[in-house]
N, CA and C atoms as an extended XYZ file, in Angstrom:
537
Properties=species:S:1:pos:R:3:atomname:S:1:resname:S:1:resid:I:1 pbc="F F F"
N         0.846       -1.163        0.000 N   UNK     1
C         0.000        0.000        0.000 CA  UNK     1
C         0.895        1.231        0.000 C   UNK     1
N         0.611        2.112       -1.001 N   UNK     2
C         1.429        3.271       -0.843 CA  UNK     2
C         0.653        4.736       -0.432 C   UNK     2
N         0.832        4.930        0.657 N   UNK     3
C         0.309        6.101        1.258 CA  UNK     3
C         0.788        7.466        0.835 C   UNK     3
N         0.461        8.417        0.125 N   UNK     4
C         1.069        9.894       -0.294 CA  UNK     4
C         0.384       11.113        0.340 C   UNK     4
N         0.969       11.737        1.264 N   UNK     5
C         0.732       12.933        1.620 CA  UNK     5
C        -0.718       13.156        2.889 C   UNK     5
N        -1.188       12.016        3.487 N   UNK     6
C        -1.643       11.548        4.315 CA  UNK     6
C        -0.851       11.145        5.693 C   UNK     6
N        -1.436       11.632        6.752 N   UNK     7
C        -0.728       11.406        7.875 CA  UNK     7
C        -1.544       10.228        8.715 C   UNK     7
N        -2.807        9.738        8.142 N   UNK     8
C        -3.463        8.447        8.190 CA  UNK     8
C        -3.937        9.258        9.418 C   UNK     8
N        -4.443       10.265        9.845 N   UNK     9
C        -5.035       10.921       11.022 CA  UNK     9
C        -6.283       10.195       11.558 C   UNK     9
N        -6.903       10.054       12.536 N   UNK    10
C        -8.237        9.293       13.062 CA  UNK    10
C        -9.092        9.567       12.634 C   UNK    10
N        -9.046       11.487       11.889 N   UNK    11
C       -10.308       11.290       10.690 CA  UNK    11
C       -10.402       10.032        9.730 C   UNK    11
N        -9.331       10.028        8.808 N   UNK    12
C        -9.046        9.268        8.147 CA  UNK    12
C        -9.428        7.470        8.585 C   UNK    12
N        -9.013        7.277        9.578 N   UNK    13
C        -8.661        5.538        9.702 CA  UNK    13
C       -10.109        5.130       10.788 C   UNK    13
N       -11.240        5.930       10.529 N   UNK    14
C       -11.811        5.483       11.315 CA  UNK    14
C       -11.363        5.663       13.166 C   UNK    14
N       -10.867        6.421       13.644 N   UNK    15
C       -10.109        6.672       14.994 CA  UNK    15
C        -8.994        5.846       15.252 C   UNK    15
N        -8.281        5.620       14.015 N   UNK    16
C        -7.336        4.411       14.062 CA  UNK    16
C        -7.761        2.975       13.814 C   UNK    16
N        -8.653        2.750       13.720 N   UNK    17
C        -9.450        1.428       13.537 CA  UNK    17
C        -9.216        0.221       12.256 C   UNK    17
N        -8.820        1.403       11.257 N   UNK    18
C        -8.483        0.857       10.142 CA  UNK    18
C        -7.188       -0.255       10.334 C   UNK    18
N        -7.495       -1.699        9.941 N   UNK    19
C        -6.299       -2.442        9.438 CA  UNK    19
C        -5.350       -2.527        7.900 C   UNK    19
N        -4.413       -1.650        7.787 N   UNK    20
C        -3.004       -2.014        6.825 CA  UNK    20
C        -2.538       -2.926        6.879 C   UNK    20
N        -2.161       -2.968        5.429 N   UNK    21
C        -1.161       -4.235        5.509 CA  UNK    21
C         0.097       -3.850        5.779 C   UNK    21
N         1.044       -4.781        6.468 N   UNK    22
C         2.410       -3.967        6.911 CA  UNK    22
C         3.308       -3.898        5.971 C   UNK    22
N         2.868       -4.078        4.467 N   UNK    23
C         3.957       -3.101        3.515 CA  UNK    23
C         3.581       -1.610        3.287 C   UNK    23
N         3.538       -0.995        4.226 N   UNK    24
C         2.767        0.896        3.792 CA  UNK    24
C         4.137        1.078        3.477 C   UNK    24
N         4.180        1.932        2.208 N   UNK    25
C         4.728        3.199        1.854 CA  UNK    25
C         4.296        4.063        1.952 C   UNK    25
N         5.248        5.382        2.525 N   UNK    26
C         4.657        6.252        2.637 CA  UNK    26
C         5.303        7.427        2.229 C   UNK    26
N         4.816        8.385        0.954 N   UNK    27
C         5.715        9.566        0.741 CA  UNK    27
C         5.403       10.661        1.335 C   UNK    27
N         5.573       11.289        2.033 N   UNK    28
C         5.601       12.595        2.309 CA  UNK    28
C         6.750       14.009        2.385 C   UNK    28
N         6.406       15.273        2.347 N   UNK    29
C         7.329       16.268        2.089 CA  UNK    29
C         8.007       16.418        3.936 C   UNK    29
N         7.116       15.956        4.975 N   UNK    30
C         7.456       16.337        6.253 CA  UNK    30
C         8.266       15.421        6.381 C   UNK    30
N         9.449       15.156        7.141 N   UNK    31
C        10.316       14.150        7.847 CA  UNK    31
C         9.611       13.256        9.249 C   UNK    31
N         8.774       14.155        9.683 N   UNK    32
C         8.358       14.188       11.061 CA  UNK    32
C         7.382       13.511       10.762 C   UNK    32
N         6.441       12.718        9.749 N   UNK    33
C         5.280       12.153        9.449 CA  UNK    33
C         5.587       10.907        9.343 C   UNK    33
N         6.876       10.321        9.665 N   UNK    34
C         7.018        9.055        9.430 CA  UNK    34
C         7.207        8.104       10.857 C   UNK    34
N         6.172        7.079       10.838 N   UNK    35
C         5.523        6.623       11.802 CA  UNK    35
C         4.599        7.367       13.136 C   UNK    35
N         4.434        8.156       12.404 N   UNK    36
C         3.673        8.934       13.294 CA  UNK    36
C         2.398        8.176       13.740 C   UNK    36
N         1.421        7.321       12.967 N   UNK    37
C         0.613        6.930       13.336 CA  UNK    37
C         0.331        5.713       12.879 C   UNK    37
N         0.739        4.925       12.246 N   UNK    38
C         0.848        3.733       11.662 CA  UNK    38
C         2.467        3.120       11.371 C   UNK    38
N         2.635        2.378       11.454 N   UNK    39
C         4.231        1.754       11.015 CA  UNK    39
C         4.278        1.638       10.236 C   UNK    39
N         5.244        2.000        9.339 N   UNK    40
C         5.504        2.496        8.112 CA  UNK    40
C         6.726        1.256        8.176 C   UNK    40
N         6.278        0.269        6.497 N   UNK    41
C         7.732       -0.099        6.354 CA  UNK    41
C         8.742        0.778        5.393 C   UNK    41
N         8.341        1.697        4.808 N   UNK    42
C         9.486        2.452        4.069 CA  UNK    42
C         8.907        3.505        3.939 C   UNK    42
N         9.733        4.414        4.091 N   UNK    43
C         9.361        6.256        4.131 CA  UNK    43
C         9.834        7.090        2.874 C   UNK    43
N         9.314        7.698        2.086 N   UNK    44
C        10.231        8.356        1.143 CA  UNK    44
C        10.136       10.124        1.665 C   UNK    44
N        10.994       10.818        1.438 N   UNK    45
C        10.441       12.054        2.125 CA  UNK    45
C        10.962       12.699        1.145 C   UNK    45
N         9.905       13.639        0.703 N   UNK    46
C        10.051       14.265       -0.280 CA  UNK    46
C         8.668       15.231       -0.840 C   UNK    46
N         8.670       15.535       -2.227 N   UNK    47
C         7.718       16.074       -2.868 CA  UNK    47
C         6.426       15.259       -3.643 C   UNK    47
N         5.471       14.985       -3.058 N   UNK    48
C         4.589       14.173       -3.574 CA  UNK    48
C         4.700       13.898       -5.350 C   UNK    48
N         4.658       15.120       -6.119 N   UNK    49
C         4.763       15.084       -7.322 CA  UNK    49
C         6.084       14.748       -7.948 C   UNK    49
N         7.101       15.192       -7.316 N   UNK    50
C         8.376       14.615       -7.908 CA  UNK    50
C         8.656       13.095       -7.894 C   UNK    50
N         8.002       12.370       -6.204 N   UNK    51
C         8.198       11.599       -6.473 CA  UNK    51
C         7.242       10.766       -7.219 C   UNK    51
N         5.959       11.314       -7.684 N   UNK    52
C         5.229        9.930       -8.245 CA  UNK    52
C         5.760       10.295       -9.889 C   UNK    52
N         6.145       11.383      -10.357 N   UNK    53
C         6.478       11.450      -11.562 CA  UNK    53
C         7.741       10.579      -11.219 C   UNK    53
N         8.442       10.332      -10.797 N   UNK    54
C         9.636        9.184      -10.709 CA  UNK    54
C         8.944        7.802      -10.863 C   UNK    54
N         8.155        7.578      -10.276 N   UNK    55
C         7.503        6.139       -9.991 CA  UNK    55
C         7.271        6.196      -11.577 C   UNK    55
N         6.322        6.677      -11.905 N   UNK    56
C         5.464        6.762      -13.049 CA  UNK    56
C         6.387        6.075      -14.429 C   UNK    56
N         7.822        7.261      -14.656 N   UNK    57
C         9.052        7.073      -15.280 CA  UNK    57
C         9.440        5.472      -14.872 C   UNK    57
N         9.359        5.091      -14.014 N   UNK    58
C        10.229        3.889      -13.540 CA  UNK    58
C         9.741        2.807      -14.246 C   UNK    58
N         8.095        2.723      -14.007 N   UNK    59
C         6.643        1.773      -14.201 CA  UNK    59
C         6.548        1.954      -15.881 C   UNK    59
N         7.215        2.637      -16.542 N   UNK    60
C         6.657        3.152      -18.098 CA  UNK    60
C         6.803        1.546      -18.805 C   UNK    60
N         5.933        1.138      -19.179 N   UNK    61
C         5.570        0.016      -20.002 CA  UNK    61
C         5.417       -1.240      -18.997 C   UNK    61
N         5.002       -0.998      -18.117 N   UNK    62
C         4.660       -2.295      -16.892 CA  UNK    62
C         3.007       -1.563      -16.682 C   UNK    62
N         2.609       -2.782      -17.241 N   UNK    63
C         1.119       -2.488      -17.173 CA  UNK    63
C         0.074       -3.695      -16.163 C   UNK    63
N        -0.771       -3.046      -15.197 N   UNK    64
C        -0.970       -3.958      -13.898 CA  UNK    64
C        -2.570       -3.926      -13.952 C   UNK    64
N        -3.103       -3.606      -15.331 N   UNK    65
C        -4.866       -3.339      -15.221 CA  UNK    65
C        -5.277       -4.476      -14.827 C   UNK    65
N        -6.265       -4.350      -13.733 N   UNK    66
C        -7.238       -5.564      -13.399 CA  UNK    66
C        -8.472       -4.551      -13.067 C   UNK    66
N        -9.713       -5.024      -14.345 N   UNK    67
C       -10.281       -4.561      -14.383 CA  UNK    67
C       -11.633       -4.653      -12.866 C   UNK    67
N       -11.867       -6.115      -12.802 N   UNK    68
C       -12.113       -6.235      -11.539 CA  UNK    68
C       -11.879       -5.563      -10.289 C   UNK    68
N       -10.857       -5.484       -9.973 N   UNK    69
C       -10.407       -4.517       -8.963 CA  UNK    69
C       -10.662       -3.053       -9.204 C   UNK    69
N       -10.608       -2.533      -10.451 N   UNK    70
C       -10.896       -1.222      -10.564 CA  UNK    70
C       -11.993       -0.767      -10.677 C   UNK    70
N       -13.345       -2.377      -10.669 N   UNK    71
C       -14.479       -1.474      -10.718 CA  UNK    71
C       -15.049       -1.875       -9.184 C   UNK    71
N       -13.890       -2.544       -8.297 N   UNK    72
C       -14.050       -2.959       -7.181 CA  UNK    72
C       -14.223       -1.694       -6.243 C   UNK    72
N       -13.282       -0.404       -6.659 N   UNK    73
C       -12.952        0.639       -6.387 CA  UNK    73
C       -13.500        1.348       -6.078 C   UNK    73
N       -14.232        1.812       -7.721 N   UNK    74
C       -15.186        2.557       -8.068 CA  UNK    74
C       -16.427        2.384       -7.343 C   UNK    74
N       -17.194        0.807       -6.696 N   UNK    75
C       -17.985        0.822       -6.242 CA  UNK    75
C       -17.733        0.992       -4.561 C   UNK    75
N       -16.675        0.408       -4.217 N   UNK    76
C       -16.405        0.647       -2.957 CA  UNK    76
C       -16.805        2.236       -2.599 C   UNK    76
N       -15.952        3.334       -3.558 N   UNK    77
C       -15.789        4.626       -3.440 CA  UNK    77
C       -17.242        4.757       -3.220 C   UNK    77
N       -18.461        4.446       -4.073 N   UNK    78
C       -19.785        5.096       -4.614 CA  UNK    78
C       -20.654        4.558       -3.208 C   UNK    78
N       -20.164        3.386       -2.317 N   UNK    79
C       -21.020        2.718       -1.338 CA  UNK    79
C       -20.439        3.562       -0.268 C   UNK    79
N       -19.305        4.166       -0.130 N   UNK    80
C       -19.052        5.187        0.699 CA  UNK    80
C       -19.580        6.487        1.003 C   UNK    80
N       -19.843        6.696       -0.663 N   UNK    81
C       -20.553        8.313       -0.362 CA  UNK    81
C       -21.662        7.954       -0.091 C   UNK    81
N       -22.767        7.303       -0.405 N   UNK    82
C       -24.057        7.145       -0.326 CA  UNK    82
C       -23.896        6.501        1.142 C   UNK    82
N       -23.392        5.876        1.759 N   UNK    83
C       -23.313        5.711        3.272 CA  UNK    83
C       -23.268        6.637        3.924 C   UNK    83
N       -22.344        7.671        3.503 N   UNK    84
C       -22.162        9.373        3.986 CA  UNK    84
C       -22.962       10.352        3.841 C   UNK    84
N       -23.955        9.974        2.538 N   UNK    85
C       -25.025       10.937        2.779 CA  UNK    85
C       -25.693       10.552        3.257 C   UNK    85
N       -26.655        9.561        3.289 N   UNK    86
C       -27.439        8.730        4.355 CA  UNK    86
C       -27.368        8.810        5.508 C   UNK    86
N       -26.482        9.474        6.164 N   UNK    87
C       -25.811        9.483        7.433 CA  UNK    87
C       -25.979       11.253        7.780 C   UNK    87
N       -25.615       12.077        6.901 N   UNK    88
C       -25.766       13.207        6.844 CA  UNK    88
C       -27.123       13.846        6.889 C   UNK    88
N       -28.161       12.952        5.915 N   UNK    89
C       -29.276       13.448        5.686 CA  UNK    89
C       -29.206       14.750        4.784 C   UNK    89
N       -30.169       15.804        6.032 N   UNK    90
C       -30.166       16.576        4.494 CA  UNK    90
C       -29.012       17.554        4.626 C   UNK    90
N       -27.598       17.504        5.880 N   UNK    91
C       -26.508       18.337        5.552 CA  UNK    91
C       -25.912       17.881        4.357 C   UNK    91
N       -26.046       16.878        3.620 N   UNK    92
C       -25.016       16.619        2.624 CA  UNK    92
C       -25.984       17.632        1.626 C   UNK    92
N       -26.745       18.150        1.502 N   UNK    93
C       -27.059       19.157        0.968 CA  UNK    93
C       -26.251       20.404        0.973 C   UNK    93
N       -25.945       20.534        1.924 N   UNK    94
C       -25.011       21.917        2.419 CA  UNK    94
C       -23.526       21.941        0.958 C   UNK    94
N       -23.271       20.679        0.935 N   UNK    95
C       -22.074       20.418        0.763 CA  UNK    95
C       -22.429       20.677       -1.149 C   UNK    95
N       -23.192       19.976       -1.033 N   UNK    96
C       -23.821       19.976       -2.967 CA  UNK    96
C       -24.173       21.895       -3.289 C   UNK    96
N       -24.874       22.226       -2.348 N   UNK    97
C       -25.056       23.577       -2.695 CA  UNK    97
C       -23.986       24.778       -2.678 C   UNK    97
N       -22.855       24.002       -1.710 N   UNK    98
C       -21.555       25.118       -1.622 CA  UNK    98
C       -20.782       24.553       -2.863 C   UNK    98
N       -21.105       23.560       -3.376 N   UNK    99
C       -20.630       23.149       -4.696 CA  UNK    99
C       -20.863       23.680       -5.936 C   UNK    99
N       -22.181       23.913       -6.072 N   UNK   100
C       -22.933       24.164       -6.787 CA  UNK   100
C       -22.396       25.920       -7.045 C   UNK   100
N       -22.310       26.798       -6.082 N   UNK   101
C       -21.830       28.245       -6.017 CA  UNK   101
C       -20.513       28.443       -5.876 C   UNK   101
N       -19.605       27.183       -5.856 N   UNK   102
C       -18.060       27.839       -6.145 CA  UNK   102
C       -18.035       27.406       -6.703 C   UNK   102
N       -17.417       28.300       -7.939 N   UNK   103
C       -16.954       28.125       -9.568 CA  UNK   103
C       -15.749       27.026       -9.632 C   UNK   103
N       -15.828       25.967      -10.667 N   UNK   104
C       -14.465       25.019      -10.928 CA  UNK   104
C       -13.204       25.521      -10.346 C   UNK   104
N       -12.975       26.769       -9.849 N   UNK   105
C       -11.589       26.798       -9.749 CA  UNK   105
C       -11.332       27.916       -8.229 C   UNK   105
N       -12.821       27.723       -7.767 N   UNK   106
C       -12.612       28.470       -6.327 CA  UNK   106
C       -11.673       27.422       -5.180 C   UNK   106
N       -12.074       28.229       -4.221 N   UNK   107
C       -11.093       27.923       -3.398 CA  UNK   107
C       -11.891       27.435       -1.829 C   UNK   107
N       -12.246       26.334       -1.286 N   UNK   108
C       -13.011       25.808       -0.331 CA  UNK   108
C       -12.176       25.918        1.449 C   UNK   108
N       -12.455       26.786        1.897 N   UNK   109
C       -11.334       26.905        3.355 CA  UNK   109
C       -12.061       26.522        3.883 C   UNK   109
N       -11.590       25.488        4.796 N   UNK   110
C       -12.764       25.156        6.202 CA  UNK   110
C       -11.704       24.991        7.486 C   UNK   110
N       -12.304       25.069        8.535 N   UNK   111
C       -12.004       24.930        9.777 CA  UNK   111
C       -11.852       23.628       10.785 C   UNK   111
N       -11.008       23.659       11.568 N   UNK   112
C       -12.022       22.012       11.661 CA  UNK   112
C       -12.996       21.743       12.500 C   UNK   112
N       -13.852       21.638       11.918 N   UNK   113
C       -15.521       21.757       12.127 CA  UNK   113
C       -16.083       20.116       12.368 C   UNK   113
N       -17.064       19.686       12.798 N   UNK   114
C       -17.908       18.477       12.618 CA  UNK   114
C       -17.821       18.785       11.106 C   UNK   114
N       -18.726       19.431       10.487 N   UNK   115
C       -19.326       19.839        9.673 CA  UNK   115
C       -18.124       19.416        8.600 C   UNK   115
N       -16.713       20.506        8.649 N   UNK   116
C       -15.913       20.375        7.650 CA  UNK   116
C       -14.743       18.998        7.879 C   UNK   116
N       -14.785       18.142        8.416 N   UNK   117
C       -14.120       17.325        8.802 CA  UNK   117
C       -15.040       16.187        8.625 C   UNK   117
N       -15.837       15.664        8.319 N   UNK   118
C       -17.167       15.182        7.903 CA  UNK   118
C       -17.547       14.944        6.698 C   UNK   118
N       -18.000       16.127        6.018 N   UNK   119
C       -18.338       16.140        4.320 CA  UNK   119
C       -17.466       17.262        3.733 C   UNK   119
N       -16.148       17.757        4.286 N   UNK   120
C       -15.582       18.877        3.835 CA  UNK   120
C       -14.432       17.763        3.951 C   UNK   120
N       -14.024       17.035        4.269 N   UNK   121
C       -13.091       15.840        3.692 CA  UNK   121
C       -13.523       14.744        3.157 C   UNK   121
N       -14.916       14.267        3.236 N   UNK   122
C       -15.239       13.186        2.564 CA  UNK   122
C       -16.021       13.306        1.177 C   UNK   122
N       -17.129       14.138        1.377 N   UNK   123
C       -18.224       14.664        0.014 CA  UNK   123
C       -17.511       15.590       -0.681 C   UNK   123
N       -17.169       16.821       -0.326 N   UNK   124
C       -16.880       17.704       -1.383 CA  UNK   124
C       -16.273       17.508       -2.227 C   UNK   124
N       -16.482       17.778       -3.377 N   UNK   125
C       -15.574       17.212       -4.993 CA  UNK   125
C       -14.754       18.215       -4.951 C   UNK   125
N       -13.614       17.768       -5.022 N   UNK   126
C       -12.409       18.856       -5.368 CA  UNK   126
C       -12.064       18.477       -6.850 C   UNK   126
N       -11.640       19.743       -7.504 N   UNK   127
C       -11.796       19.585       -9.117 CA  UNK   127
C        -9.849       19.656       -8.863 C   UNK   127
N        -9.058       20.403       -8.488 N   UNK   128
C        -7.044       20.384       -8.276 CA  UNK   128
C        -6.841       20.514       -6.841 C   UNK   128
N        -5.720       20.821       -7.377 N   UNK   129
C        -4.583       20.823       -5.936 CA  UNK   129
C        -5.204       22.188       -5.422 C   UNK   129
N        -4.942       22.560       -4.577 N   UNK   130
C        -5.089       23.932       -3.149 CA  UNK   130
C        -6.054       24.318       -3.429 C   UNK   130
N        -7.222       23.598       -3.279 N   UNK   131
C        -8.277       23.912       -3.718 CA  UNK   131
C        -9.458       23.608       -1.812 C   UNK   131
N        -9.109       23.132       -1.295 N   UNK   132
C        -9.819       22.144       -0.129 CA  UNK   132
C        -8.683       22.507        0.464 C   UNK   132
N        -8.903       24.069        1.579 N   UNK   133
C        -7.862       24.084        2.577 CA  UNK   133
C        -8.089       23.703        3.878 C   UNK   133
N        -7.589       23.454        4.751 N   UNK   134
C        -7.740       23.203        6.386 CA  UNK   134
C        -6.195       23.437        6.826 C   UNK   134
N        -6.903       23.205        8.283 N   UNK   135
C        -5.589       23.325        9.529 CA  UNK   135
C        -4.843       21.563        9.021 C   UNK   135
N        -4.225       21.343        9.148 N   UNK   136
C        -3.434       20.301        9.885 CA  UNK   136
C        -3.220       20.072       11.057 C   UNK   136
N        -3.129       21.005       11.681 N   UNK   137
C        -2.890       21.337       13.605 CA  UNK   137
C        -3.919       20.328       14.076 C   UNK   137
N        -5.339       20.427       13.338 N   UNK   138
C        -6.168       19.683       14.129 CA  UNK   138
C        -6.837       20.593       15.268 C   UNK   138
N        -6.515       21.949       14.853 N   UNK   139
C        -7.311       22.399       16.280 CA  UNK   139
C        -7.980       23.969       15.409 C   UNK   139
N        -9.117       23.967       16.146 N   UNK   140
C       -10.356       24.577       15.192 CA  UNK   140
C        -9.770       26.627       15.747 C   UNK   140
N       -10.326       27.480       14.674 N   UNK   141
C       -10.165       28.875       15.414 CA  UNK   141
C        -9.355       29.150       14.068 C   UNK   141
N        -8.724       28.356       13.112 N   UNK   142
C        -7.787       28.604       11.768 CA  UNK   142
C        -8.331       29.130       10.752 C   UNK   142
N        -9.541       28.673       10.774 N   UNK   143
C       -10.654       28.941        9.420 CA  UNK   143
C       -10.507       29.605        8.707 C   UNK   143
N       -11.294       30.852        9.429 N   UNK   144
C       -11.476       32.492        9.623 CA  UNK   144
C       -10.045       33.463        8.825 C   UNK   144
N        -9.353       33.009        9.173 N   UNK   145
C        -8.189       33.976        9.025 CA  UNK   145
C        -7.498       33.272        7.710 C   UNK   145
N        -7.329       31.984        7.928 N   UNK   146
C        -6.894       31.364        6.662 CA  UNK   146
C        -7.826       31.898        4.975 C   UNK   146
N        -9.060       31.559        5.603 N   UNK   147
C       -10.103       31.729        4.271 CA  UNK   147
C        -9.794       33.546        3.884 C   UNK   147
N        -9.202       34.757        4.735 N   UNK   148
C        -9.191       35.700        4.506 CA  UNK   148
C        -7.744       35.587        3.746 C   UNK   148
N        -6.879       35.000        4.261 N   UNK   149
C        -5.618       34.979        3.469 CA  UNK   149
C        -5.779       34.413        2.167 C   UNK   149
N        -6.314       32.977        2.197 N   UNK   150
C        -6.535       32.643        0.730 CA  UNK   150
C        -6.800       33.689       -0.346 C   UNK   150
N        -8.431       34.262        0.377 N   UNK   151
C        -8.606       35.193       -0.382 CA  UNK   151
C        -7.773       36.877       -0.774 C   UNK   151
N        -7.653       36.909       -0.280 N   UNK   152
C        -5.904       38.404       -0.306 CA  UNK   152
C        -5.005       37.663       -1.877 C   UNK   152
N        -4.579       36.227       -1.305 N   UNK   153
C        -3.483       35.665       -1.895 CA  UNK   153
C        -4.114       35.478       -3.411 C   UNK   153
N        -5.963       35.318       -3.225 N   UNK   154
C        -5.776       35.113       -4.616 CA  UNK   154
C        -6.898       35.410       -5.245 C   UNK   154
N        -6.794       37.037       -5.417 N   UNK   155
C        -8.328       37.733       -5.740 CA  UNK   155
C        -9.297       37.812       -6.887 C   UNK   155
N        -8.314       36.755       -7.861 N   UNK   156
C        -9.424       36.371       -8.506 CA  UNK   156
C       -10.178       35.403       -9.152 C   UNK   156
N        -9.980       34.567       -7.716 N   UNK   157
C       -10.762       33.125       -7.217 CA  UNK   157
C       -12.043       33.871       -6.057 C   UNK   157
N       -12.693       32.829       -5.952 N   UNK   158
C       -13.818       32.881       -5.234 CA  UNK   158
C       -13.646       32.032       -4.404 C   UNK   158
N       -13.615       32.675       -3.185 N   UNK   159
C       -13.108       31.526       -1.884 CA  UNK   159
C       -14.308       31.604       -1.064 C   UNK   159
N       -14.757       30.278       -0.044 N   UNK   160
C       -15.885       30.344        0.508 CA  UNK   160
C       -15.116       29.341        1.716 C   UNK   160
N       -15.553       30.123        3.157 N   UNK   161
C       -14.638       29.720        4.409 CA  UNK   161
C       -15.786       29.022        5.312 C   UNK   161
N       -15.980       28.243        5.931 N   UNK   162
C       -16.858       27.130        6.618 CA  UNK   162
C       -16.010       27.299        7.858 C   UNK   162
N       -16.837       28.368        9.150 N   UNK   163
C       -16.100       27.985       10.303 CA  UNK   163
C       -17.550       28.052       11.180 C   UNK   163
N       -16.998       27.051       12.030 N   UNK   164
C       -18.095       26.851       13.007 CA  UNK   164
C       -18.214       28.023       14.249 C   UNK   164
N       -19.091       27.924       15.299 N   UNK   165
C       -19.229       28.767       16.340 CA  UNK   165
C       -18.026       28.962       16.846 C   UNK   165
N       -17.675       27.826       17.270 N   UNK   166
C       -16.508       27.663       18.509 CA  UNK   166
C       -15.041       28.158       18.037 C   UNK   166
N       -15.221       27.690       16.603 N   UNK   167
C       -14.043       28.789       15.910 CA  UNK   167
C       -13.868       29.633       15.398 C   UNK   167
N       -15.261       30.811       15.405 N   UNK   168
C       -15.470       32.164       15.033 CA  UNK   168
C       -14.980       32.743       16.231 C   UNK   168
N       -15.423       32.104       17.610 N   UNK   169
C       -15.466       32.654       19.038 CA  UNK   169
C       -13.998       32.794       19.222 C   UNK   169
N       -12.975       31.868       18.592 N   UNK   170
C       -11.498       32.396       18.828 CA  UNK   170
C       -11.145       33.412       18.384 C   UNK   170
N       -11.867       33.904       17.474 N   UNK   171
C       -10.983       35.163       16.227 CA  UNK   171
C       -11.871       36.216       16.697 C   UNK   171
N       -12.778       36.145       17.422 N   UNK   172
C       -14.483       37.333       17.573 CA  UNK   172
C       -13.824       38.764       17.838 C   UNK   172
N       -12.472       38.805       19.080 N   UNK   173
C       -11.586       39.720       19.560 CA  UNK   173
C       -11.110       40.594       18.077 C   UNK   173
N       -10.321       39.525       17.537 N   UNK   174
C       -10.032       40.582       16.318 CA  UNK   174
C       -10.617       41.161       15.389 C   UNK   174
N       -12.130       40.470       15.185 N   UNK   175
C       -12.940       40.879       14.045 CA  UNK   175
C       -13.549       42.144       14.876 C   UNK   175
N       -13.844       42.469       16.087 N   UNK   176
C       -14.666       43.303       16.708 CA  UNK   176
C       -13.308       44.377       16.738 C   UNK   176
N       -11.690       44.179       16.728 N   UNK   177
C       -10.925       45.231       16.904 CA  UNK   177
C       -10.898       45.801       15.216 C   UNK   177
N       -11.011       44.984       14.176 N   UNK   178
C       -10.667       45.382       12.875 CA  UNK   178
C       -12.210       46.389       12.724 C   UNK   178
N       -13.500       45.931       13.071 N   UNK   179
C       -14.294       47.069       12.815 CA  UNK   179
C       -14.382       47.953       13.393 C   UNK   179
């Protein structure tokens, strides 16, 4: 199993619950991500894209299609979301309609929220890269200020920021000193 740019966090693994097989690879750009939460038998540390364009180069004419498995995938993936909306009810609405109003190439900031940690890592369709921002920290109050930087950094995208109560209530001081 080759893991890229995932820190296999308890969002992710089910609260850790998830069983790997103990060949994980794992590439990442941090040094500090290796074994952090799963045992890793080999670490590459580096640039996600450099290194899969290496892999890619390496693999050129080794061909591994099994079609079975790939529509094993596809349905696995499709029994996931529909488990997730089912589960959501009618918030997975939220998620289709903030879809629906950011343009292909906006920019989605969330906080970490129930809400965005939920269907803001599992439902939302991301169309590229830096497109679906969050904390990494894992600790909520980032949102707010991030979704204002995005937007500064890149004014002519349409950025839309998802922060909950508890992490408006961290930043409330500065928004009440800036007006």
């Amino acid at each position: 199993m080759v893991v890229v740019g995932s820190r296999l966090r308890s969002n992710e693994t089910k609260t850790y619950s998830v069983q790997f097989p103990e060949n994980i690879i794992q590439v990442d750009a941090n040094p500090v991500a290796q074994q952090r939460n799963y045992k890793i038998r080999n670490f590459i540390c580096g640039d996600a894209k450099d290194v899969l364009q290496r892999v890619l180069t390496g693999l050129a004419g080794v061909s591994k299609i099994d079609t079975e498995y790939d529509a094993a995938v596809v349905d696995a993936k499709q029994a996931a979301i529909n488990a997730l909306r089912t589960q959501l009810d009618q918030y997975a609405l939220i998620c289709d309609h903030l879809r629906t109003a950011l343009p292909q190439d906006g920019i989605f900031v969330r906080d970490i929220t129930m809400s965005g940690s939920t269907w803001g890592s599992r439902l939302f369709p991301v169309q590229a890269p830096n497109q679906n921002i969050h904390s990494l920290a894992g600790a909520i109050g980032l949102g707010l200020a991030t979704a204002i930087g995005a937007s500064i950094a890149n004014p002519d995208k349409k950025v839309i920021g998802l922060v909950g109560d508890g992490g408006l209530m961290l930043g409330i001081g500065e928004i009440a000193t800036m007006a």
